[in-house]
N, C-alpha and C positions, 0 to 999 in steps of 0.2 A: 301468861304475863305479856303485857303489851311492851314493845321495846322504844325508850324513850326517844325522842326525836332530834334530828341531829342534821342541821340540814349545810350541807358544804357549797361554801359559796365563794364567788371571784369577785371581785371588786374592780371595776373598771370605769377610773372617773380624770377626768380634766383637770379638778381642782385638787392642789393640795392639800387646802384647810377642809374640803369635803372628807377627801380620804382619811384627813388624822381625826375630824367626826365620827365618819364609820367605823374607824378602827375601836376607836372609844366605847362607841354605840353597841358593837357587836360585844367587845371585850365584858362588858356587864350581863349580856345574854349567851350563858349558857348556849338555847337553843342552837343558835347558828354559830360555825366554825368556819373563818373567813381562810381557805386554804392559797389565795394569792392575790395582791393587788397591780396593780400596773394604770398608765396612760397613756398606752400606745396602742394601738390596733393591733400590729403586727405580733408584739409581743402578746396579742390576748389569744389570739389564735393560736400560737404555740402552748399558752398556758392551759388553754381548754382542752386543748392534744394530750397535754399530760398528765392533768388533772380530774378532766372527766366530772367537772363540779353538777351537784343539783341544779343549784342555779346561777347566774350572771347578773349582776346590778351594772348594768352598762349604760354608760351619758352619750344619750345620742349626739351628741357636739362635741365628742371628744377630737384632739388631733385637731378642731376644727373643720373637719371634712365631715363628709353624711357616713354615719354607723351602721346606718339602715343597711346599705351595700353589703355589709359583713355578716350582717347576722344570720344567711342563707348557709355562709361558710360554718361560721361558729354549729349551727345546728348538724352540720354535714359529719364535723370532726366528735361532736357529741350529740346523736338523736336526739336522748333523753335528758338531756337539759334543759331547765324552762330560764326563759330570758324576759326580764324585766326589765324595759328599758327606763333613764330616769331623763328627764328636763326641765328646765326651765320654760317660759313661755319662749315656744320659737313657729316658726311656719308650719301650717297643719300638712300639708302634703309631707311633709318629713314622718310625722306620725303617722300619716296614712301608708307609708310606703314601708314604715314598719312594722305595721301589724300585720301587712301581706308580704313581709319576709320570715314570719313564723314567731315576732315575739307574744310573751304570753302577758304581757299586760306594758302600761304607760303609767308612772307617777310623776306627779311632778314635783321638782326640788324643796315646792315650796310649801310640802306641805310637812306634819310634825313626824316624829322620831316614830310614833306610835302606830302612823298609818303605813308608814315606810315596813314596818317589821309585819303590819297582817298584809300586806301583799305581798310580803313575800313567801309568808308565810299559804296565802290563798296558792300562787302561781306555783309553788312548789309540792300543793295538795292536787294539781291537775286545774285550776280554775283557772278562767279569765277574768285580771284586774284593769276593768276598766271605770271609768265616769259615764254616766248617762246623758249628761249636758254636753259633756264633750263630744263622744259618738255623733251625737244632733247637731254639733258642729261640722263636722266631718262631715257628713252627710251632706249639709248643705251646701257645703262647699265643692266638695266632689260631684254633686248634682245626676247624681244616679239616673233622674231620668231628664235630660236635659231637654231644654226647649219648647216646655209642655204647663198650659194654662194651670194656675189650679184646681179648675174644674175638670180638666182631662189628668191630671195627677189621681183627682178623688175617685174618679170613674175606674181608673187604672187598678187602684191598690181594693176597691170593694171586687174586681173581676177576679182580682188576684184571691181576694178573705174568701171569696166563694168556693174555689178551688182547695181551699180548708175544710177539712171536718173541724169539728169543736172542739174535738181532743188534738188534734192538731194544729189548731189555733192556742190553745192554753200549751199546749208543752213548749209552742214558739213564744208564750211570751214568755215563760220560766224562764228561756235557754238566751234571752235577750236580755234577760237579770242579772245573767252570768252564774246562774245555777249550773250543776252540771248533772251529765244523767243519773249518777246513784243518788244525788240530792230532787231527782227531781221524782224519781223513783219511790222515791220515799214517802215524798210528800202525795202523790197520789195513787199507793200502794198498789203499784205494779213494777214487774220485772225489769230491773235495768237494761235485759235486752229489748223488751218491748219498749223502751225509750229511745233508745237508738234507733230501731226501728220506727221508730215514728218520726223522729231526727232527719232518719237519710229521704224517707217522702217528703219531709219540709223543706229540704236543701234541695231537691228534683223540681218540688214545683216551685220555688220562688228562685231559684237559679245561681245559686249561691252552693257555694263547695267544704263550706267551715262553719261554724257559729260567729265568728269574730266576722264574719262578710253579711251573716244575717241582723247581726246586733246592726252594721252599718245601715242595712236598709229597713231597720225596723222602723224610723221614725216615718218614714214613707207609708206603711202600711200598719201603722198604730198598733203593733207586736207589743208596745211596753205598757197598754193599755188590760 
């Protein structure tokens, strides 16, 4: 018998009519059990100390200062918690600088009740929740390979697909879907280790140490293709 799901979470938001939202939100869902809320950095980092939650819905504009900063900690005081950060529209290097602080996905405030609960429900399954136009944003932004025509971009990223096998080009572009390995495993019945391992060749040769760095430069080298 499979044991029903239950997924304990912290609440860490700026506003107070978000909070008494979420409170609400959560209170009709079973599934998730909101174990503490707060609006304070400091106090969240105590609360994760002691609570140990699945996961954190944390406003990167909380306090007003950058969250990003924190979440290196938060993750320190709990490994295995996955952190979803939430915002409004604000500067992409904020995003950028949080998704290379370890969180495991970005939504933004303004989207419905319904999409807020499957990522958290994804990020809390091991995925990564992200947008693919936004990624594309990011990327462009960040400018991965700066100061290069686009005809030495295109030259760049075919020298790079060469350096692919085909099943290493197709698991790269699964894994820049935000599929993960036992979903990807699945879909093209082989070994979840054999995915990994196809995984850590694809992070060696395009130079990237995570999925979340290769989803960034996939738009560069048409991975989502």
């Amino acid at each position: 018998m499979v044991d029903p799901i239950n997924i304990r979470i912290i609440v860490a938001e700026n506003s107070d009519l978000v909070r008494i939202g979420l409170r609400s939100l959560f209170r009709n869902y079973a599934v998730i059990t909101p174990v503490a809320e707060t609006n304070c950095l400091e106090d969240l980092l105590n609360l994760t100390a002691l609570h140990k939650p699945d996961v954190i819905l944390v406003d990167l504009q909380m306090d007003g200062s950058n969250c990003a900063e924190y979440i290196s900690k938060l993750l320190s005081v709990s490994p295995r918690t996955k952190i979803l950060a939430s915002a409004y529209d604000c500067d992409n290097n904020l995003y950028l600088q949080a998704y290379r602080s370890g969180v495991s996905g970005i939504i933004n405030k303004r989207h419905s009740c319904q999409l807020l609960l499957k990522a958290i429900h994804a990020v809390h399954a091991g995925q990564i929740w992200f947008d693919l136009h936004y990624i594309a944003q990011l990327t462009q932004q960040e400018q991965l390979i700066p100061d290069l025509s686009l005809a030495m971009q295109t030259c760049m990223a075919d020298s790079l697909n060469s350096k692919l096998s085909n099943s290493e080009r197709r698991i790269a572009s699964l894994a820049c879907k935000g599929f993960s390995a036992k979903e990807i495993s699945k879909q093209y019945l082989i070994t979840e280790g054999t995915v990994r391992n196809l995984l850590s060749a694809i992070y060696k040769k395009t130079g990237v140490k995570k999925q979340i760095e290769l989803c960034l430069k996939a738009p560069l080298y048409n991975y989502f293709q």
